[in-house]
N, CA, C and O atoms as CSV, one atom per row, in Angstrom:
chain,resi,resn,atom,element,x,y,z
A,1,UNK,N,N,19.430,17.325,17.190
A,1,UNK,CA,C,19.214,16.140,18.002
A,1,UNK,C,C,18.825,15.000,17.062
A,1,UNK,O,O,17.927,15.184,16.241
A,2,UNK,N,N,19.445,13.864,17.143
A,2,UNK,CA,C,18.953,12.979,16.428
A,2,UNK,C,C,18.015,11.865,17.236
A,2,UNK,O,O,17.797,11.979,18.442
A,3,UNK,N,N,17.517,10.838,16.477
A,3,UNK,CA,C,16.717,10.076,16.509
A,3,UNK,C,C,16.751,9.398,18.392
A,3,UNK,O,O,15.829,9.205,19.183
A,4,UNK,N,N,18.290,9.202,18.522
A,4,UNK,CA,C,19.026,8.517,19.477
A,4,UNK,C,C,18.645,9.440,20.947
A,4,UNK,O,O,18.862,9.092,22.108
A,5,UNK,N,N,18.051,10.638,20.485
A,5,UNK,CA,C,17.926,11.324,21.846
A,5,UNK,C,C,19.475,12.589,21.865
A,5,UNK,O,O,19.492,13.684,22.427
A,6,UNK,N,N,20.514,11.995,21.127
A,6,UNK,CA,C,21.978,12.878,21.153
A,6,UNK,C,C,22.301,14.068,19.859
A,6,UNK,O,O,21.371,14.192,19.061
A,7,UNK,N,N,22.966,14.531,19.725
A,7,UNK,CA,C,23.293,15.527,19.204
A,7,UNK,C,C,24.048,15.358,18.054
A,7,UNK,O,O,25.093,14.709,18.091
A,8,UNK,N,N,23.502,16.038,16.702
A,8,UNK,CA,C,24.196,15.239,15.185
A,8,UNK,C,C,23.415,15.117,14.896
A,8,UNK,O,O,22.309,14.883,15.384
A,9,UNK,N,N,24.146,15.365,13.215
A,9,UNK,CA,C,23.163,14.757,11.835
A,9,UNK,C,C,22.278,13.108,12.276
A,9,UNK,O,O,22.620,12.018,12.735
A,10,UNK,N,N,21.130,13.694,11.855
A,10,UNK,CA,C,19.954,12.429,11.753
A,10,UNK,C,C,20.053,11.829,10.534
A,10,UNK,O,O,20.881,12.163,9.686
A,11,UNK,N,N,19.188,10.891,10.394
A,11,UNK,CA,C,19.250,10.094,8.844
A,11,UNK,C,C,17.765,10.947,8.653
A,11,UNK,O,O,17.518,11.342,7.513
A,12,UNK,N,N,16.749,11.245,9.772
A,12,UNK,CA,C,15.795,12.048,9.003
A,12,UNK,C,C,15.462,13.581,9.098
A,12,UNK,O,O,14.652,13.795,9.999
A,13,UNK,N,N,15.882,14.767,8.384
A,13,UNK,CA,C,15.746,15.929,9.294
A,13,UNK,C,C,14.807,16.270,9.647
A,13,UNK,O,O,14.022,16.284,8.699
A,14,UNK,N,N,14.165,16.728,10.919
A,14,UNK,CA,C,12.920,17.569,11.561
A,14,UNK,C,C,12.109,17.763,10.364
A,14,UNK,O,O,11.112,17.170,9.953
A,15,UNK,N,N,13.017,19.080,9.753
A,15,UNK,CA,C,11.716,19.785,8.909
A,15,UNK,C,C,11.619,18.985,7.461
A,15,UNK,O,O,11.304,19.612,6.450
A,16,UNK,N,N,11.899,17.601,7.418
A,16,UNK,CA,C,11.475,16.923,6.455
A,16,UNK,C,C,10.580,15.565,6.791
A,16,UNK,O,O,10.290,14.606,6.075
A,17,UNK,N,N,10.214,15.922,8.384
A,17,UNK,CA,C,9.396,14.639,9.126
A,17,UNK,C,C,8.389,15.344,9.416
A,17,UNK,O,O,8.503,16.566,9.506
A,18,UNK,N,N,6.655,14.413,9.713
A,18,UNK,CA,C,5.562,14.805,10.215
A,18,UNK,C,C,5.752,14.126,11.086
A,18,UNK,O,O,6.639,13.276,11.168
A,19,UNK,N,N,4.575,14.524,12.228
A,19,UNK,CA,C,4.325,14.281,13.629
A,19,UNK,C,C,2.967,13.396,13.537
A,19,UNK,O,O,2.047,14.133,13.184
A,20,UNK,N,N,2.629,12.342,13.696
A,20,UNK,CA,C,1.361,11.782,13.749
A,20,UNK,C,C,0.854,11.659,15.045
A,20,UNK,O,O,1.593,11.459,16.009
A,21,UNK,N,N,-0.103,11.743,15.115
A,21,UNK,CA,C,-0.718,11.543,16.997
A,21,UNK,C,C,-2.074,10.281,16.557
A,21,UNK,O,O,-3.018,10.392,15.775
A,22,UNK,N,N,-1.802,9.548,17.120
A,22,UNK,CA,C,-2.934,8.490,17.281
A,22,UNK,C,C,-3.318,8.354,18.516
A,22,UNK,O,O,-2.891,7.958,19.600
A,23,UNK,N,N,-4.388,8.864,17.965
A,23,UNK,CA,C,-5.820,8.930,19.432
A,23,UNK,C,C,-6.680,7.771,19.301
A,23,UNK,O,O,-6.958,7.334,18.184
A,24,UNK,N,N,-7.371,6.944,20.969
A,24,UNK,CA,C,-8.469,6.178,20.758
A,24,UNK,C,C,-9.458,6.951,21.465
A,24,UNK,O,O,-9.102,7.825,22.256
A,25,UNK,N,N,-10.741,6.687,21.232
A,25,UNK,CA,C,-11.335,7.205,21.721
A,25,UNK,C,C,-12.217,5.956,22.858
A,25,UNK,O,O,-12.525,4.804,22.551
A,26,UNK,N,N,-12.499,6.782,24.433
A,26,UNK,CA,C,-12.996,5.736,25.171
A,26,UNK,C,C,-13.967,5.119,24.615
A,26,UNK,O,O,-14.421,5.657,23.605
A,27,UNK,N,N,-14.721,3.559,25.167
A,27,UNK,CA,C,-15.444,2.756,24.969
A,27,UNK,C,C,-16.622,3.604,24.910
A,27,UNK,O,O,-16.809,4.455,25.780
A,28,UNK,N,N,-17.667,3.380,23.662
A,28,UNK,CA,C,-18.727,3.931,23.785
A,28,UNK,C,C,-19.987,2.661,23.847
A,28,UNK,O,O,-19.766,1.457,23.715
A,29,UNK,N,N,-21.147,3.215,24.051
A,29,UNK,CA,C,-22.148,1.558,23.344
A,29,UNK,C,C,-21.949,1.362,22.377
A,29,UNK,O,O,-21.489,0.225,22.271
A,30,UNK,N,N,-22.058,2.033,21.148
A,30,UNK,CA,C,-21.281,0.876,20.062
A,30,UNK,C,C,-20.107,0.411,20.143
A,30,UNK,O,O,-19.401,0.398,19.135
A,31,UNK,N,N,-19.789,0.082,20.975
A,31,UNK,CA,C,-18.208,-0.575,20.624
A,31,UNK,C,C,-18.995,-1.576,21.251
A,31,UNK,O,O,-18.742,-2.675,20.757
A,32,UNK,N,N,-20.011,-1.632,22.313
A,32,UNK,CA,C,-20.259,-3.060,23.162
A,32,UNK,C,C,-21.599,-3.781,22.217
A,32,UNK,O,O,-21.835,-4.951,22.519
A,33,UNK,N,N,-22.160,-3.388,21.511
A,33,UNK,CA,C,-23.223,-3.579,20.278
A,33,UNK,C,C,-22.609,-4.056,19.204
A,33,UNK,O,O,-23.208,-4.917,18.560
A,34,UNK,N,N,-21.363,-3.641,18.786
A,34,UNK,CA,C,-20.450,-4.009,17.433
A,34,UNK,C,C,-19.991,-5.114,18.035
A,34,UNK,O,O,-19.768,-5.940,17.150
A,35,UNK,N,N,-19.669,-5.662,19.374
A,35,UNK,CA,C,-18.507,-6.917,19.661
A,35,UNK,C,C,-20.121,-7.987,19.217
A,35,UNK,O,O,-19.828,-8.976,18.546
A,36,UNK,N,N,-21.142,-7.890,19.427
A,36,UNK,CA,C,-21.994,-8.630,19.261
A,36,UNK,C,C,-22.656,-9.423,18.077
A,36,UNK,O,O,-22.867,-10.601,17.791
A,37,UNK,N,N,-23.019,-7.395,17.189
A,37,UNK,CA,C,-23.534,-7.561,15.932
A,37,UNK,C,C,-22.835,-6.570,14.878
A,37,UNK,O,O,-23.502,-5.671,14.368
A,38,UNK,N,N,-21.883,-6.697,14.656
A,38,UNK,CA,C,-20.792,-5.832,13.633
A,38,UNK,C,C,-21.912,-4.727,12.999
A,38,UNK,O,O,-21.863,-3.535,13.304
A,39,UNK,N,N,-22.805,-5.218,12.186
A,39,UNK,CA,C,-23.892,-4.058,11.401
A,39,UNK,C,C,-24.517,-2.766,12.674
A,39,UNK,O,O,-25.291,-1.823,12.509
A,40,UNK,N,N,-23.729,-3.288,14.010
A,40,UNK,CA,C,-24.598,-2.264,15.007
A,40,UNK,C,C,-23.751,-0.493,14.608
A,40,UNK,O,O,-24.242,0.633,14.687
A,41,UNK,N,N,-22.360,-0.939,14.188
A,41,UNK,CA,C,-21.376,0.180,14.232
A,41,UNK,C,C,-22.314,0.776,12.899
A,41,UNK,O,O,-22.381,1.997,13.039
A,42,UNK,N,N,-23.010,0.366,11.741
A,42,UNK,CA,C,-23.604,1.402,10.970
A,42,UNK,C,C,-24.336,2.058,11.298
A,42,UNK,O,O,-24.252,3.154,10.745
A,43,UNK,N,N,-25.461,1.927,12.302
A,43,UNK,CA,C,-26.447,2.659,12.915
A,43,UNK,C,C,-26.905,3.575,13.208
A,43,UNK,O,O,-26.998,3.647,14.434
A,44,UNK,N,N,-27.489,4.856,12.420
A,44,UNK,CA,C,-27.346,5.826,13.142
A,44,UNK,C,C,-27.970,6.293,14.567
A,44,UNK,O,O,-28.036,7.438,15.015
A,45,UNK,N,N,-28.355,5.221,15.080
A,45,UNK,CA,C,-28.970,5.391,16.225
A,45,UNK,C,C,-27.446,5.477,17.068
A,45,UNK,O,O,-27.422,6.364,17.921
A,46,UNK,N,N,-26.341,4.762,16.943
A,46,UNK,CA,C,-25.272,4.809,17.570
A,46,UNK,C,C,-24.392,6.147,16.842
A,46,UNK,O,O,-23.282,6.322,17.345
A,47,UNK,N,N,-24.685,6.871,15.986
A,47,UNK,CA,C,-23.476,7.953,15.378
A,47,UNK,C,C,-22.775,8.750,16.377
A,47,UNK,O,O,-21.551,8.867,16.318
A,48,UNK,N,N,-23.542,9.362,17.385
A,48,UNK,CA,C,-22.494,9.747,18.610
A,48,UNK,C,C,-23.612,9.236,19.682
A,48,UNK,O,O,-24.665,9.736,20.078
A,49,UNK,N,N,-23.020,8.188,19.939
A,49,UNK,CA,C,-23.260,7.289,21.347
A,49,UNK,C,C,-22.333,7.813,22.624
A,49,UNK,O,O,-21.250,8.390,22.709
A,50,UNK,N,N,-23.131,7.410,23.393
A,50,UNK,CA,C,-22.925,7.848,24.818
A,50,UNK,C,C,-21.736,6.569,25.001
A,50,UNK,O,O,-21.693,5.449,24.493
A,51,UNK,N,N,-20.545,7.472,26.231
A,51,UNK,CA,C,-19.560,6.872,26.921
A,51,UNK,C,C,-20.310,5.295,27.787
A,51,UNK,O,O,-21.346,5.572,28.391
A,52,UNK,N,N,-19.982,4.119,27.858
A,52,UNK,CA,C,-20.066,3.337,28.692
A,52,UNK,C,C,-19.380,3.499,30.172
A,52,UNK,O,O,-18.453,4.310,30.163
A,53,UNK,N,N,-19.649,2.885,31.457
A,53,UNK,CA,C,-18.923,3.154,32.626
A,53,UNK,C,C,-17.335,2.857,32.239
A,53,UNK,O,O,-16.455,3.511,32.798
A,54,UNK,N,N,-17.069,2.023,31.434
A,54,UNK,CA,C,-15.853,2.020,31.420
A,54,UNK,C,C,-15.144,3.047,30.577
A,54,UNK,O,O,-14.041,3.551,30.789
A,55,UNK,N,N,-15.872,3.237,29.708
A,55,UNK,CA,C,-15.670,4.475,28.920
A,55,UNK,C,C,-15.274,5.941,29.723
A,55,UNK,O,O,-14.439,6.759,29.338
A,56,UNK,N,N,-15.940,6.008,30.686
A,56,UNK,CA,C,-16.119,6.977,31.453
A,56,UNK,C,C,-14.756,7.020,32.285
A,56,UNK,O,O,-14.160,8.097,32.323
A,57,UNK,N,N,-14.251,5.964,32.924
A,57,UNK,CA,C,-13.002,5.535,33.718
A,57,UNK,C,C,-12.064,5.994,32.372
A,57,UNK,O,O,-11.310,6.963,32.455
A,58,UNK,N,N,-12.190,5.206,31.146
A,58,UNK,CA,C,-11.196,5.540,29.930
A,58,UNK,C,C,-10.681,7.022,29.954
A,58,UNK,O,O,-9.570,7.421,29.607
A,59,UNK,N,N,-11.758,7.763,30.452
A,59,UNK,CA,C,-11.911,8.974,29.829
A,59,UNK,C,C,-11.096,10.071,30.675
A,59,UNK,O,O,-11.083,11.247,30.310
């Protein structure tokens, strides 16, 4: 199968391609602390912060 969805040589073969998956992860409080004060994202008071309500809907 090529690129096109159809059947035939590709320009890239399968087993010479990786698969990447890009994940976000929902809104946490630091993301709403960082839009404010950027130095909040170092914090370890924020290292695994709790989901926000919208975060929660994200989720």
């Amino acid at each position: 199968m090529n690129m096109d969805g159809g059947l035939g040589p590709s320009l890239f073969p399968l087993h010479r391609c990786k698969t990447i998956h890009l994940v976000r992860h929902a809104q946490g409080k630091h993301n709403v602390e960082g839009e404010t004060n950027y130095k909040a994202y170092l914090s370890s008071e924020y290292f695994d912060a709790p989901l926000t309500q919208l975060g929660w809907q994200q989720y």
